[in-house]
N, C-alpha and C positions, 0 to 999 in steps of 0.2 A: 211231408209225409202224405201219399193216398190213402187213402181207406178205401175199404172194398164196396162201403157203403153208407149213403145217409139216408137215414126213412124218418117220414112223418107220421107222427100221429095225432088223432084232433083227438081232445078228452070230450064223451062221450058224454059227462056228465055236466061239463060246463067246456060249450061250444066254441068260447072266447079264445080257450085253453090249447094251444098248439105246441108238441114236444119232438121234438128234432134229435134223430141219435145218432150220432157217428159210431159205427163198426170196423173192428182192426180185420185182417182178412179170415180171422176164423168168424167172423161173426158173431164176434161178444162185442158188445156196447162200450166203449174206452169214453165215452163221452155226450152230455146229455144239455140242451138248450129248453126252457120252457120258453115260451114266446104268448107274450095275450095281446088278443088286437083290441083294440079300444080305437075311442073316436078322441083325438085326429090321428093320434099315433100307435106304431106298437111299442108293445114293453115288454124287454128282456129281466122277463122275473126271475131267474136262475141261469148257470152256465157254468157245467163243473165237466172237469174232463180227468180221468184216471193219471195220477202221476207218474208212472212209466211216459206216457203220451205230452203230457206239460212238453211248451216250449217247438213242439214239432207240427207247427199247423192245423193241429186237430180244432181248437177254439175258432180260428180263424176261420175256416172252413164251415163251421157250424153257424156261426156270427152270418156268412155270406150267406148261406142261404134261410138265415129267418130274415135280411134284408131284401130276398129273391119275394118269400112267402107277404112279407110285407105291402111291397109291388104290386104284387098279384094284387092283393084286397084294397090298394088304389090307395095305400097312406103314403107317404109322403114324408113321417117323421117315425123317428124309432128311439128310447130313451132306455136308460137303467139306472139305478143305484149302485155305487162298487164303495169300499171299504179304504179308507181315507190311507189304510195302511196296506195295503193290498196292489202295491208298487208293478207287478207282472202285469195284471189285469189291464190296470191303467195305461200302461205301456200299450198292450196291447188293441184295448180302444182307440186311443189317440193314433197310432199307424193305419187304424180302418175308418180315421176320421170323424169320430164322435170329439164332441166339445165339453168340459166341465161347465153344467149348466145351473147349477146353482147347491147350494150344503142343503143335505136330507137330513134326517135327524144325527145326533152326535155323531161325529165320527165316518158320517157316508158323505159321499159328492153324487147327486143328479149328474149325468153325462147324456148327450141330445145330439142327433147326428142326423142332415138331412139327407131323403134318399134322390 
């Protein structure tokens, strides 16, 4: 699926804070990536996409470019937390190359993917 559009936005009140939105072509939001840069890595704190949209590229899409914005700011590594039961997700990490990198607390897996 294209979308008509992805826009960034930095959070204004904590700079760290980068939110990535994918837009269907009317230009409503189907999907939202938080991304925080830290040192040495980024970190994908959130990535939820509207369920009409599930399954159609939109995650993917959003993923590629907080790994573009990553770049940009010269890191190297990019990580998340996903939900031990949370079988799509995982899936679809693992196709854009992140690794199960170590159990978060109950129930979550660390996932680490180099850029």
């Amino acid at each position: 699926m294209t979308l008509s559009e992805l826009s960034v936005q930095i959070d204004t009140d904590k700079p760290t804070a980068i939110y990535v939105f994918a837009h269907n072509k009317g230009l409503q939001p189907v999907g939202m990536l938080r991304l925080e840069i830290n040192e040495p890595a980024g970190w994908i704190g959130a990535l939820f996409v509207e369920e009409p949209y599930r399954g159609k590229g939109v995650g993917k899409q959003l993923l590629n470019r907080a790994f573009d914005l990553c770049r940009e700011m010269g890191k190297t590594l990019v990580a998340l937390t996903v939900a031990d039961k949370n079988e799509g997700a995982q899936r679809l990490y693992k196709s854009l190359g992140f690794a199960p990198f170590m159990a978060g607390h109950e129930g979550y897996m660390q996932y680490i993917k180099t850029l």
